[in-house]
N, C-alpha and C positions, 0 to 999 in steps of 0.2 A: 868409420862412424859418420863422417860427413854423407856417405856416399847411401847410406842406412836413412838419415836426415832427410835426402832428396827423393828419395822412392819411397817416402813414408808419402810427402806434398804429394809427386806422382799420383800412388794409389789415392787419396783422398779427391782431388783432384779427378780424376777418371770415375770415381764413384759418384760424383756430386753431378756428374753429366747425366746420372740418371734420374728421369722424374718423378719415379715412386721410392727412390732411396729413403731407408729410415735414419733417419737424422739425430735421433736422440740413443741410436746402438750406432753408428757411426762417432758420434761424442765420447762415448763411453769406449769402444775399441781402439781410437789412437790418444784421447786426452784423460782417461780415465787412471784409477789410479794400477789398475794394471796395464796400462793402456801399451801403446808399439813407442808411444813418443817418451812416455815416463822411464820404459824400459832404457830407451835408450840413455836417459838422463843419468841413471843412477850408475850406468859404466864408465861417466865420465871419472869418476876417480881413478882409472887405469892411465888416464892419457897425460902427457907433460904440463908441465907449466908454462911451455908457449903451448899449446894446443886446446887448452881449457876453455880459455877467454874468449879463441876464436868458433870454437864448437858448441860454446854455450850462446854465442849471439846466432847463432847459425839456429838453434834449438830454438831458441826464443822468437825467430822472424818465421818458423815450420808454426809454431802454435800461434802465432795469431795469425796468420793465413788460415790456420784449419778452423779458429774460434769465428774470424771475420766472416772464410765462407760458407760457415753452414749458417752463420743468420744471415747471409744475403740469399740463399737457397731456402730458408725457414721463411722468408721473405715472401720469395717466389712464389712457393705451394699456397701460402695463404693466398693469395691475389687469386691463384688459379681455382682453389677451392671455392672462392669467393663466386670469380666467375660461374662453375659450375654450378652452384648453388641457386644461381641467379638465370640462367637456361632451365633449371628444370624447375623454377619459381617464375617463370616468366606467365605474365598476365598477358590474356589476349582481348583486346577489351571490346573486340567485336563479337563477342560471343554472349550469347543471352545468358541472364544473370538469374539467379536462384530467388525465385517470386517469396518476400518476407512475410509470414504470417503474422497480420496485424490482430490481438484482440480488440473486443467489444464490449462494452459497458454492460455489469447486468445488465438485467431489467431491474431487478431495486432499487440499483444506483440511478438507473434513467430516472426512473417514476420518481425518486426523491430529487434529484436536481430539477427536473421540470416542476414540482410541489415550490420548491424555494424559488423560482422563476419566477412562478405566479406572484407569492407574498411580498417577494422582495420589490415588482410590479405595483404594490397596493401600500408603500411604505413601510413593510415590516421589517424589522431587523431581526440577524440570526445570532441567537446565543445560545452555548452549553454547558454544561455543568457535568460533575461527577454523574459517574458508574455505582461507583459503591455510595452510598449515600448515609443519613443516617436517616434514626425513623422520626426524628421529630420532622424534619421538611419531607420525607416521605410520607407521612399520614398526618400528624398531631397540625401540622400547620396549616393542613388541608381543610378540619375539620373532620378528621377521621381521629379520637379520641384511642384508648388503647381498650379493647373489647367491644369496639365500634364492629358492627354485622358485616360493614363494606371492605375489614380485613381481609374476611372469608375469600371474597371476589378477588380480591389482589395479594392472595398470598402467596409468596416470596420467598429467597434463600438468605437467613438472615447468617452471618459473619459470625455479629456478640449478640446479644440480645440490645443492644443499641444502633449497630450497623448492620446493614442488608444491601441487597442489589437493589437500584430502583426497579419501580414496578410500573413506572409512570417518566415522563418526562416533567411531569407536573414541577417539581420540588426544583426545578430550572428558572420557571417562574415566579417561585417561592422568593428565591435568593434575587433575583431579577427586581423586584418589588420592596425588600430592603432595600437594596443597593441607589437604586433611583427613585425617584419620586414621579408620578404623572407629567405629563403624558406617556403613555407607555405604551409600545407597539412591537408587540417580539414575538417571533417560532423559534422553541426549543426541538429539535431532532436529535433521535439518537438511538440508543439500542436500550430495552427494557427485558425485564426478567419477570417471571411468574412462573410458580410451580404448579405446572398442568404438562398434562400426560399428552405426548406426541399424536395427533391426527392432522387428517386434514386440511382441519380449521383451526389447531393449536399447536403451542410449542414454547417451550420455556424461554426461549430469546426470542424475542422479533423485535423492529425499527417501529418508533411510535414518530408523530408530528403536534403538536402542542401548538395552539397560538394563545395569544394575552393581549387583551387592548383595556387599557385604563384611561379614563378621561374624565372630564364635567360633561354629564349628559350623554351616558354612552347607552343606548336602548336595547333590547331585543330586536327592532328592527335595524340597527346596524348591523348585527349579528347576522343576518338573515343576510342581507344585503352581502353582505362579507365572504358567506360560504355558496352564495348562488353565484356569482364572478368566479371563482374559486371552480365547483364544477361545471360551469359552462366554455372555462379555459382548460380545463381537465378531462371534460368527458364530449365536450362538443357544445355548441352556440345552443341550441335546441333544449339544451339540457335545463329540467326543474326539479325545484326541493320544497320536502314537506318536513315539517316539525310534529314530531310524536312527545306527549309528554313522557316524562321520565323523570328518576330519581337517582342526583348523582350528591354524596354529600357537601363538595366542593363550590358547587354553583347552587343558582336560588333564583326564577325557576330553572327546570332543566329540560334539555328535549333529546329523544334520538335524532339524526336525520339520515332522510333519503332521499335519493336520486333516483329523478326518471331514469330507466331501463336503455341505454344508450344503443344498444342492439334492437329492439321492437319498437322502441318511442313509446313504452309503459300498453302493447297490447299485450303481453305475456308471451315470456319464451324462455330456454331453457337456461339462461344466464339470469333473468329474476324469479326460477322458478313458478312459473308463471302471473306471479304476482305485480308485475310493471313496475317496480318500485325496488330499490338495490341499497341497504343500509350502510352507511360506510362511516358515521363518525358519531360523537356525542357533543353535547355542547350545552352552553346555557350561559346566563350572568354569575359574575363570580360573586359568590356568600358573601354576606356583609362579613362575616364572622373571620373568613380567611381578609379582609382587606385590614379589618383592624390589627391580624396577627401578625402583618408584616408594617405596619405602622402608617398607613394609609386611613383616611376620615371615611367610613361610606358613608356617610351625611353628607359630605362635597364629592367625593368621585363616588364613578361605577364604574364597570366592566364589564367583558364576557369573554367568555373562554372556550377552548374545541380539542379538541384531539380524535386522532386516527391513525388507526394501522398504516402501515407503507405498505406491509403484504396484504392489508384488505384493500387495497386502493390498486395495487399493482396485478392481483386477480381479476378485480373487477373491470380493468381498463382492457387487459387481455384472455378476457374469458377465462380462465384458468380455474380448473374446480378443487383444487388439492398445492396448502401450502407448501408442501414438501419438495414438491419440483421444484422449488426455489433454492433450498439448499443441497441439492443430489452433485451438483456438478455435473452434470449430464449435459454433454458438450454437444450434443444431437437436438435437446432442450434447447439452450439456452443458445442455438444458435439463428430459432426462429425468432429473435431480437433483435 
């Protein structure tokens, strides 16, 4: 048995010299429980009472040689694994590196960070409000009553018959005019909603821009003043604006405006149709009507107020005759930006 004992260490021993040996069927064939070394255990009840004691330490010093050296061999493999893993991971770092594709800012996102440039340039502050809105700061506070005609023009997807999408950033400035008192100088941006049929020139979501100046003695010609800096930083130094009248319920009075043609200098060309003149915003003094529904005197203040598309702003900056290439994702588009 002893002699069984020493060529069990043997073979284990001569097996572990090899360096793809499996080590966990090596476990299992001499320590397992049918193992060579268990076998040998269970014959010791054949052998005397002097012979036990000394065949059972003898036993006992073969298993933890065999237990010790497969985790110093389990040791091994790992390190060499390690290494090899580490050879065929090996970085060469003189070798040119794989060029990272950076994106690029729409063009909506440009055209409106450069819009908040300007404002923020001329003292405005930027604030926003709710998507979902309800209809009283969506229309009723506006001066848009409920069967007011100017629904027609900004009808929307309404929720309940009290909440809808705004249609407007307008009801930003609503809340804006509660909340503080004059002086007041704010653009509301943001995304608007209106139920019009896919062209072109429409689309039921698009990015609007709002501003609101409230003060003692705020004119029409500040107004003027306000939106000519505004596209002559926008559309170029050269650049002039005309007031059209107009009717917006909101304001009082009210005007479209446009812009000299920044491509011809207003001789006619195919970006203002040949007309030298390019409409891009509305605007006017705000209604007495709306200054007293948000708790403001128009007896002691006025104001004036403007809004614009970002997609009319962002066409007309880059000639572009169709809003839809705005939202195509057309990576071949949007890479002349």
């Amino acid at each position: 048995m002893r002699e069984k004992l020493e060529n069990i260490r043997k073979e284990v021993e001569t097996l572990l010299q090899q360096s793809d040996v499996n080590l966990e069927e090596l476990r299992i064939r001499y320590l397992g429980k049918k193992g060579e070394l268990t076998s040998v255990l269970r014959g010791m009840g054949a052998l005397s009472a002097e012979e036990r004691p000394i065949v059972g330490q003898l036993a006992n010093d073969v298993r933890f040689f065999i237990e010790n050296a497969i985790a110093v061999k389990a040791e091994e493999q790992k390190k060499e694994q390690m290494k090899m893993k580490f050879m065929k991971e090996k970085l060469d770092v003189t070798a040119p590196g794989n060029a990272v594709k950076v994106g690029k800012r729409h063009p909506l996102a440009k055209v409106e960070m450069e819009m908040w440039d300007i404002f923020l340039g001329m003292g405005f502050d930027i604030i926003e409000g709710p998507e979902v809105e309800y209809d009283y700061y969506n229309f009723q506070a506006l001066n848009i009553p409920e069967n007011h005609p100017a629904r027609d023009t900004q009808d929307t997807f309404y929720i309940t018959n009290n909440i809808l999408l705004r249609s407007q950033t307008s009801p930003v400035q609503v809340r804006a005019m509660e909340k503080q008192k004059p002086p007041i100088r704010v653009i509301s941006p943001g995304r608007v909603y209106r139920s019009d049929a896919v062209d072109a020139t429409h689309s039921p979501m698009f990015h609007q821009l709002e501003g609101l100046v409230v003060d003692k003695g705020i004119t029409m010609g500040d107004l003027k003043g306000t939106l000519e800096l505004f596209a002559q930083k926008m559309f170029g130094p050269e650049t002039k604006i005309r007031f059209r009248p107009h009717h917006f319920p909101f304001t009082e009075p009210s005007a479209e405006v446009d812009v000299s043609c920044f491509v011809c200098g207003g001789k006619g060309c195919r970006v203002c149709k040949g007309e030298g003149w390019i409409e891009i915003l509305g605007a006017g003094m705000v209604h007495p009507y709306v200054l007293s529904n948000c708790g403001i005197d128009p007896e002691v203040y006025s104001g004036f107020a403007f809004g614009m598309g970002i997609e009319r702003i962002t066409m007309c900056k880059y000639g572009m005759d169709d809003m839809r290439l705005l939202y195509e994702n057309d990576v071949r588009f949007l890479n002349q930006f």
